[in-house]
N, C-alpha and C positions, 0 to 999 in steps of 0.2 A: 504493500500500500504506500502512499506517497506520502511523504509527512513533511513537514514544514516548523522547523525549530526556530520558534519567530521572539524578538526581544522587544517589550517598551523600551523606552527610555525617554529622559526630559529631564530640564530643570524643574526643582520642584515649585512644586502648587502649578503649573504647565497643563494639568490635567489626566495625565494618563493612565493613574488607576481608574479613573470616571470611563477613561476613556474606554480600559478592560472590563470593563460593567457593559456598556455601551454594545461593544463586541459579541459578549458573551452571551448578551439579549438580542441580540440581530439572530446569531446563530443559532434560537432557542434551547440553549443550557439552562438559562435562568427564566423567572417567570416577567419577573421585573429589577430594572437597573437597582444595584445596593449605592450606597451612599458614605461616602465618604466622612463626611461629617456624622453623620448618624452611626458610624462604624458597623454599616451593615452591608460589605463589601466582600468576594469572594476572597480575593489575595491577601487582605489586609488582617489577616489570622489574629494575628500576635494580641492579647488584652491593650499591652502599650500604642501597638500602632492604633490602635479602635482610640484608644482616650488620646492619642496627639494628635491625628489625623493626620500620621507622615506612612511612609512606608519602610521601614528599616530591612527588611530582610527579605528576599527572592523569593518569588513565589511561582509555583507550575500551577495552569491549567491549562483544559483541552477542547475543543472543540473543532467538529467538523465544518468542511465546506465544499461544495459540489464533490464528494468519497474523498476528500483528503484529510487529513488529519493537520491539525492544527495544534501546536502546544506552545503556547503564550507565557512569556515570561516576563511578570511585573520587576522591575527593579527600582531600590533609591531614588530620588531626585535630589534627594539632602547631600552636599560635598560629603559632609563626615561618612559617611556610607558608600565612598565611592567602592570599596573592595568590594563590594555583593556586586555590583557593577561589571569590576572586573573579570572576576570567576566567572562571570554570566556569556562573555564576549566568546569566550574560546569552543560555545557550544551551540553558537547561533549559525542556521542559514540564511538569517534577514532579520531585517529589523525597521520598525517604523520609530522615527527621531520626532516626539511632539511639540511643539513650539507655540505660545501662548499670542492670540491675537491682537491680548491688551498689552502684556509687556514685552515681547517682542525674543528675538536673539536675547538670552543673558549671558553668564558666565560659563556655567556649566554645560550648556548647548554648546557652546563653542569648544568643550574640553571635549564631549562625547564625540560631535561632529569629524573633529581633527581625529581621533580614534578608528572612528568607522571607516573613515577613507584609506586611513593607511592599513588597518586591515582586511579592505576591499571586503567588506560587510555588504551586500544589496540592502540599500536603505529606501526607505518614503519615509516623506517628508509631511507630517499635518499639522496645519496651523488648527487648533483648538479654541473655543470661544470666543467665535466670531458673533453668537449674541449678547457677547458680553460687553455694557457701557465704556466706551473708550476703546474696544477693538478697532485696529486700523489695517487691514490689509493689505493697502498699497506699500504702508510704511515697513509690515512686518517683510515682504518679497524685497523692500529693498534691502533691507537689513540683512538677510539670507543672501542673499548676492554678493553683500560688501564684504560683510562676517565671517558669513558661514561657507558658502563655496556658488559658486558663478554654473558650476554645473545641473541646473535646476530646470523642472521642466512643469510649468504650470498645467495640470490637467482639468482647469475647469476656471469658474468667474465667481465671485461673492456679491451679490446684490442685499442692500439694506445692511451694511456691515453695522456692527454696535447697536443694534435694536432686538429686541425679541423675533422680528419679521426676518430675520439674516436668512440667506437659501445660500448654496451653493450647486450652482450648473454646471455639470460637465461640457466641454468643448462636444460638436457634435463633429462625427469623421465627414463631414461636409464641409466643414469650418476651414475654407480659405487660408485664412490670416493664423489657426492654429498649425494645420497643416504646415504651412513656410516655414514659422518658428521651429517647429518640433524638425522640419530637415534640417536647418542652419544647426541646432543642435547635438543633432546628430553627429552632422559630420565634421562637427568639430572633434570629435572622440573617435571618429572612425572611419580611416580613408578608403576601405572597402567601400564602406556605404557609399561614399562620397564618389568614387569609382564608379557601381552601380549607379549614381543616379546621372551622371555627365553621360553615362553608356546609354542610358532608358529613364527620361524625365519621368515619363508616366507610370512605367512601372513603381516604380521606385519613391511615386506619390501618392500612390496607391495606399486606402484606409489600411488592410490588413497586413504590407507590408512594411507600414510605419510602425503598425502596434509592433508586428514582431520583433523588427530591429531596436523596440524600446524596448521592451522585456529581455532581449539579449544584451545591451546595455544596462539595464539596469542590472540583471546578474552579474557583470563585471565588475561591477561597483563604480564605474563612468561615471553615470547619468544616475538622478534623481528624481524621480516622480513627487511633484507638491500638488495635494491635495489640502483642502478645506473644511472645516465642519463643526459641530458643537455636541461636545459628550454630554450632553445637559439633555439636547433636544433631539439627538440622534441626527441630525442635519449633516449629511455629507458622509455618513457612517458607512452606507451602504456601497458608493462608491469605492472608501477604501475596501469595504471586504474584497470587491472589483480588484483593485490595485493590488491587493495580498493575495488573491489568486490567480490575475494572470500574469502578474509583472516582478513577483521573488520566488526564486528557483527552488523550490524544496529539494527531497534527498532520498531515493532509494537504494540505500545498503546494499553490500552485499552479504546475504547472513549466512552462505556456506563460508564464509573467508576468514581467516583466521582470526582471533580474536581482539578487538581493541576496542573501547574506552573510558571515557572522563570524567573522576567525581567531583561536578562543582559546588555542590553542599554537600554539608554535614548536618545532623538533625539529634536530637535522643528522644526517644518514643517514650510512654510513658511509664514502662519499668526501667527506663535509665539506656537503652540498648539505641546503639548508633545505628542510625538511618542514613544510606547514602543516594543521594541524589548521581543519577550517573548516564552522559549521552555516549550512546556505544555509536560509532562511527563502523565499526565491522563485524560478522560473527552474532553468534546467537549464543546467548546468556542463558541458562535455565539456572530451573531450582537444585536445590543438591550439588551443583557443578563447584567443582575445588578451583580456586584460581589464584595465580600470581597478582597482588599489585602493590602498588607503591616501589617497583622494581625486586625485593625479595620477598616481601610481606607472602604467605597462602592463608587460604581461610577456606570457608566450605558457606554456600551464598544459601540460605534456610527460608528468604522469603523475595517474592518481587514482587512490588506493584506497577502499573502502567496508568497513564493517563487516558481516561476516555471519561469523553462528555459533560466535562466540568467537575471529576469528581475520581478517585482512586479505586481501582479494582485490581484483584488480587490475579496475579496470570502465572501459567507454570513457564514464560522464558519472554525474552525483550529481546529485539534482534534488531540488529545496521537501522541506523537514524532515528530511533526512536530514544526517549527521555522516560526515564522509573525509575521508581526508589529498590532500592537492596536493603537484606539486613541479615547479620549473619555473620558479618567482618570486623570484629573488634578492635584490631587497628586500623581500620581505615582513613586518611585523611584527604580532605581539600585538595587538590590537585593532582592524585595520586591517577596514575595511569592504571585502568585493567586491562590485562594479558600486556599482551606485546605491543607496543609504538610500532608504528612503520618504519618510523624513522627515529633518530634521535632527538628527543625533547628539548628545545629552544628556552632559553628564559624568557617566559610570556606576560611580564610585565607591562603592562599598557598607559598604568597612570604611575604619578609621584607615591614613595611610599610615606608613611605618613612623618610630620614632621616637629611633634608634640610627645611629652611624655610625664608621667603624673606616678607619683607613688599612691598604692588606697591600702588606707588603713580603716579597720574594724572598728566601729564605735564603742564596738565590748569586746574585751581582751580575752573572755572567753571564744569570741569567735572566731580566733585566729587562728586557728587546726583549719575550718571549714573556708577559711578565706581560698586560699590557694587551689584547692579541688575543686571548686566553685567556679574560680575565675581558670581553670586550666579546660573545664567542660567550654567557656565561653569562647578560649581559647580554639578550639575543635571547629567550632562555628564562621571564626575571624584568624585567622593564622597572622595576620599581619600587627593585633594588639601585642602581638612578640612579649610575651610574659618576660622579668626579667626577675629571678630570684636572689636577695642580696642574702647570702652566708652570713656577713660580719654581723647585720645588723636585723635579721629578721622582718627585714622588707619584701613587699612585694609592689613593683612600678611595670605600668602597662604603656603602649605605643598607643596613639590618640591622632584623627584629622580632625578634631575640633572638640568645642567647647560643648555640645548636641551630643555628640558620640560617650561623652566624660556621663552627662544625666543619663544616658540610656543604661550604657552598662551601670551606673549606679541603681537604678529602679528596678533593673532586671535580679541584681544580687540580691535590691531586698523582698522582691515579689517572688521569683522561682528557688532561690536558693535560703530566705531567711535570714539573709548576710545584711545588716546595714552598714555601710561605709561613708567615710570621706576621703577628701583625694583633696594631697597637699597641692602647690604651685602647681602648676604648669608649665614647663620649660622646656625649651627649645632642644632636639636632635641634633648635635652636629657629626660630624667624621674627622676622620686624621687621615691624614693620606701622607706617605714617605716622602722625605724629601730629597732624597738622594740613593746611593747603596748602604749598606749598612753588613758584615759578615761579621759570624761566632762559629765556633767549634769547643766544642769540651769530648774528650778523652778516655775511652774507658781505663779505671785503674790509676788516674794517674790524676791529682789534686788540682782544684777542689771539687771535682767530680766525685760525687758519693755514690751515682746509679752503676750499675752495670750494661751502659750502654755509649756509643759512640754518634754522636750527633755534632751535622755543622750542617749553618743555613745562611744561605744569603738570600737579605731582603735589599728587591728594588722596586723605586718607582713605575706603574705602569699607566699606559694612558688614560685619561679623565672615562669612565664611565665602564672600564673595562673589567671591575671587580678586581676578585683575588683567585690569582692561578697558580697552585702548585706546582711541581718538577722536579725532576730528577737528575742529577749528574752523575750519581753511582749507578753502576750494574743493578738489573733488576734481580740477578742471581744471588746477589754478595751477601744478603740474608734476608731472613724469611721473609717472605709480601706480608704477611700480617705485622711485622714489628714497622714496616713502612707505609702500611696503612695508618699503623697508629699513630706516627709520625703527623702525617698529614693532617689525621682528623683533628688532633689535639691543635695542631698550627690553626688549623680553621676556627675551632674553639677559643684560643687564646688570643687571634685579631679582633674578637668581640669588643674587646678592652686593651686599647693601646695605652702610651707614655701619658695622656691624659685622662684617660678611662675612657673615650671616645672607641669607637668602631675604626680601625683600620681596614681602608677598602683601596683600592686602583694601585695593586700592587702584583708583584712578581716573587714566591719567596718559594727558592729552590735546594734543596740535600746536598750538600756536596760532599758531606761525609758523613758514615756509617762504618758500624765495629757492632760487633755482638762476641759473649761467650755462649759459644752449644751447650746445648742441653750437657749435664753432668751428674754423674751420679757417687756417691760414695761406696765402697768394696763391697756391703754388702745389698748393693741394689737400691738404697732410697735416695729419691732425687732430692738433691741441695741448691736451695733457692738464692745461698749464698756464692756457688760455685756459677752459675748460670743465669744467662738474660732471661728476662721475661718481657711480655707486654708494658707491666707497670713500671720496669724502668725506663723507658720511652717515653711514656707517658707523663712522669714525673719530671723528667730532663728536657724535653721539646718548648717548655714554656721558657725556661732561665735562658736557654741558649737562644730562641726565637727574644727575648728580651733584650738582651744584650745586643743583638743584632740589629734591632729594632732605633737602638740608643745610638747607636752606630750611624744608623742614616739619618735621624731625626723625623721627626712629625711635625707637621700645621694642621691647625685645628680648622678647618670650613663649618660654614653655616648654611643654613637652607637659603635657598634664595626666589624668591620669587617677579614675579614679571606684572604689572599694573597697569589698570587703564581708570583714569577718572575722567567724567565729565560731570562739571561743577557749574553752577552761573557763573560766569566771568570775571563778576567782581568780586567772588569769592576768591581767585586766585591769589592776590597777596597776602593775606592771612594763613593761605594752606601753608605755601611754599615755607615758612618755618618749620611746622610739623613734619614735613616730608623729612627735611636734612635733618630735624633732631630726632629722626626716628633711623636715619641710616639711609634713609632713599636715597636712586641715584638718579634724579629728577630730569626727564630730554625736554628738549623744548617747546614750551606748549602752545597747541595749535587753538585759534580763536574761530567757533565757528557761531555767528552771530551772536548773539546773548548766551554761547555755550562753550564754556574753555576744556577742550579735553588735552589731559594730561597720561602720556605715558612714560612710564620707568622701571627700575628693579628698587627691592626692598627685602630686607630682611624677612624671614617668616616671625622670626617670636615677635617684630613688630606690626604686625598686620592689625593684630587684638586692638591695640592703642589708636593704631588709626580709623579702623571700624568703627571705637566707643567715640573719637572726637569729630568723626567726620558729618556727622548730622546737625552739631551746634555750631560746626564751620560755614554751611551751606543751607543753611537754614534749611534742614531737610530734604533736599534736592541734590544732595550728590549722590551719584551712582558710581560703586567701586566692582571691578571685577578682576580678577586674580589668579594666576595660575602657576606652580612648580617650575623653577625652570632650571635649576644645577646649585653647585656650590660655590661661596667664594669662601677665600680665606677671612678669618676675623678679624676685625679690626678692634684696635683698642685692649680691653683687660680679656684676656683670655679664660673662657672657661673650662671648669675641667670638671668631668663627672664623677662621683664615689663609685669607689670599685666596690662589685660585688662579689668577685671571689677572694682568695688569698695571695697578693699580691707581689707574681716573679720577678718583678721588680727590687723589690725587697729582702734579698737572698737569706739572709739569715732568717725572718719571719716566715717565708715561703718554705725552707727547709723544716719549720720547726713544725708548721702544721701539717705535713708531708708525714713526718715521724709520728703526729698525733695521730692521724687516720690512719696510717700503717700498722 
């Protein structure tokens, strides 16, 4: 059967959980559209999302259309939630991008927009709430043109915009003046076409070979289909269903071929047992079946559900393109491939990761057991809140994209898990990156080397964005791959926290020397732990020496940075521009467009907060800020440095001493 792995998206309040109501009533699933504000919506599960009226967490439903299958996937609009977002991208065959009539292009729109296109998602385009007072049409295409991308292809007209009376008419395939447009656009994207039509005007003008060559453009991810309409009143609804079934390319599996793939949630049902969300792209899943994932994880898969008709049903197997929950895999996690990739798995990062981080502590000191297991389940959920456990001090500090994200998971600890917390500061993420080379070696046997191991590492600088890459300059024979395993992993472990407790990243840090003693045993046969390498002495020794090495090249400490756009009244400009520079901005020169000064520049991230809270007694309410990730720089000024949270190689006699303790 043909199935169609389809994504909302928008900024938020944009409409498009309304707008999955909307859908899901066209294609009789529901009786009548839920509501948002009443929190009687399908997607919007969660008790929290019902009382905020946002959407924090991804949701599947199903629904058919002329025998196809449909599986709709609500996500976020709120930034702090981009990660649901993310996970969501890598499982889509299309996706409609909803854009609000009254406020137009915002920030978010513009982050997802750029997203989609680079990874050639088939998107439509709907402007929402075109009977909403102050919807402007004209204004919102132009803005999509300026903004968002020029590849746009109007498929219809809004008459009565911002009235309750709002329609929207499709171009009829008679339509002259649509016709032209939609060839000029075409063959802007595609010199075949352009070819055919110089070969054969008429053919090539022809109603059903225009739709075709849109629909095959818009599967490319080229071209864009903008439609119109209002999830309120169902106006222009029907159309898109139009557009989502003839114009984005669904996916027929092949479900004899070998197994593959993708869990992008995670769930726990209500005995505590993990639920995974998972789009198999090949092969056929049953019940009972043992399988590889997470690369060595096996487990034995005890249940599936499938999506059908707005609602979960239990099936004995899920096969190529279709979207079900599992359960049955106790490790399972977020990104984890089942069975076998095709190919080698890429870093699928799409947005910034986040750039905030907060310690939460327990309001009652007895709740401190349950803090941790609590927030490691939410953990399952969000992989990117990157838990960070501090040993020295009996902390625990979570990763954060915003001040929204800090109240959720607080509401959630004290509603689902009985935890109430507070969450100290807020403070900014930075990295360390090397600044030069930096080499150590230490010695088996020979002082101050106390392990029974031979290790030397040289760390260097590597390109801006490039991460961190191990290597090897010793023989892979010279001893065992597990004591070089462990090398590695511990070095990945230990750049967590560089010379200022910072993450060391865009680095190159390679073995250059290795020693071990073989296994030993005394005359009469029992192995002596003192005669012989083990794992643990690797393990214990790859920090001091990766330290030392580290001191050697040096560190600067980067901060988040981000990229700005204001438009302010005009005469509010001289009053900003102090706030900008005492916040760190690196202010370009701003453009004056009649009674509206837009300003762009970069800015610190931990300053964003301050200019957010001052920006509306600057502007008398009237500026609009919009913002997005864009690299690191180096810090300027007092340097900050993070508390470590393990026992610190740095410090060799203290790191020795608790080495001896645990030992």
């Amino acid at each position: 059967m043909h199935t169609l792995n389809l994504g909302i998206l928008a900024h938020i309040d944009a409409g498009k959980t309304s707008l999955t109501e909307r859908l899901l009533f066209a294609a009789g699933v529901i009786d009548e559209p839920g509501s948002v504000d009443d929190g009687s919506t399908q997607t919007d599960s969660l008790a929290l999302e019902r009382q905020r009226g946002i959407t924090i967490k991804s949701a599947v439903v199903s629904f058919a259309v002329d025998g196809a299958t449909v599986n709709l996937i609500d996500t976020p609009g709120h930034p702090d939630f981009i990660a649901e977002v993310e996970r969501v991208l890598g499982v889509l065959d299309g996706a409609v991008l909803v854009v609000s009539a009254v406020e137009g292009v915002q920030a978010q729109t513009r982050v997802l927009m750029r997203t989609l296109e680079r990874l050639r998602i088939p998107t439509l385009l709907f402007v929402n709430k075109i009977d909403r007072r102050g919807a402007d049409c004209d204004r919102v295409v132009r803005e999509i043109t300026e903004r968002l991308t020029s590849a746009v292809v109007p498929l219809g007209s809004v008459t009565d915009s911002g009235t309750r009376h709002a329609t929207f008419t499709p171009h009829a395939e008679t339509d002259a003046v649509f016709a032209t447009a939609l060839v000029d656009r075409l063959a802007e994207h595609d010199d075949a076409f352009l070819s055919a039509y110089l070969d054969d005007e008429r053919i090539a003008s022809s109603a059903g070979f225009l739709r075709e060559q849109l629909a095959a453009q818009t599967g490319r991810g080229a071209i864009h289909p903008l439609l119109f309409g209002s999830a309120l009143t169902g106006v222009g609804v029907d159309s898109l269903v139009s557009g989502i079934r003839e114009l984005l390319p669904g996916t027929v599996g092949e479900a004899d071929a070998e197994l593959h793939g993708t869990v992008f949630k995670v769930e726990r049902g209500p005995a505590g047992e993990k639920i995974a969300y998972v789009r198999m792209f090949s092969g056929t899943l049953r019940v009972r079946d043992r399988l590889t994932f997470g690369g060595s994880n096996e487990g034995k898969v005890t249940a599936i559900e499938v999506f059908e008709g707005g609602r979960t049903v239990r099936a004995a197997s899920i096969t190529a393109g279709r979207i079900g929950r599992i359960r049955g895999l106790s490790e399972i996690r977020i990104g984890d491939s089942i069975g076998v990739p095709p190919e080698p798995v890429q870093d699928s990062r799409n947005f910034a990761p986040p750039t905030l981080e907060s310690v939460v502590v327990p309001r009652n000191a007895a709740a401190r057991a349950a803090l941790h297991p609590a927030l490691a389940q939410l953990a399952e959920q969000d992989p990117l809140i990157n838990l960070r456990q501090d040993e020295v001090r009996g902390e625990v500090s979570v990763s954060l994209y915003g001040e929204v994200q800090k109240e959720v998971i607080q509401a959630t600890l004290a509603t689902d898990y009985g935890v109430e917390v507070d969450f100290r500061e807020t403070t900014t993420i930075c990295i360390e990156r090397p600044n030069g080379t930096g080499t150590a070696v230490e010695y088996i046997a020979k002082p101050p080397n106390p392990f029974l191991a031979t290790i030397g590492l040289r760390v260097e600088a590597a390109p801006v964005g490039s991460g961190v890459r191990f290597q090897r300059e010793v023989e892979l024979g010279s001893m065992p791959y597990a004591f070089i395993r462990t090398v590695e992993d511990t070095v990945m472990q230990t750049l967590s926290q560089g010379l200022q407790g910072w993450q060391v990243t865009d680095c190159t840090v390679t073995l250059t020397h290795n020693g071990y003693w073989a296994r030993q045993s005394h005359a009469h046969g029992t192995f002596d732990a003192s005669m012989s390498s083990t794992a643990g002495d690797f393990r214990n020794l790859t920090p001091l020496v990766l330290a030392t090495a580290l001191q050697a090249a040096g560190t600067t400490v980067h901060e988040p940075l981000h990229r700005y756009r204001l438009e302010v009244p005009a005469d509010t400009y001289g009053p900003l521009l102090p706030l900008l520079t005492g916040l760190g901005a690196i202010p370009q020169a701003p453009v004056v467009q009649g009674t509206v000064c837009v300003l762009d520049g970069q800015i610190p991230a931990g300053a964003l907060h301050g200019l957010e809270r001052r920006l509306p007694g600057l502007t008398r309410g009237e500026g609009e800020l919009e913002h997005a990730f864009v690299g690191y720089r180096p810090v300027r000024g007092v340097i900050p440095t993070r508390p470590r949270t393990d026992h610190n190689p740095l410090d060799r006699k203290e790191y020795l001493l608790h080495v001896q303790r645990r030992v």
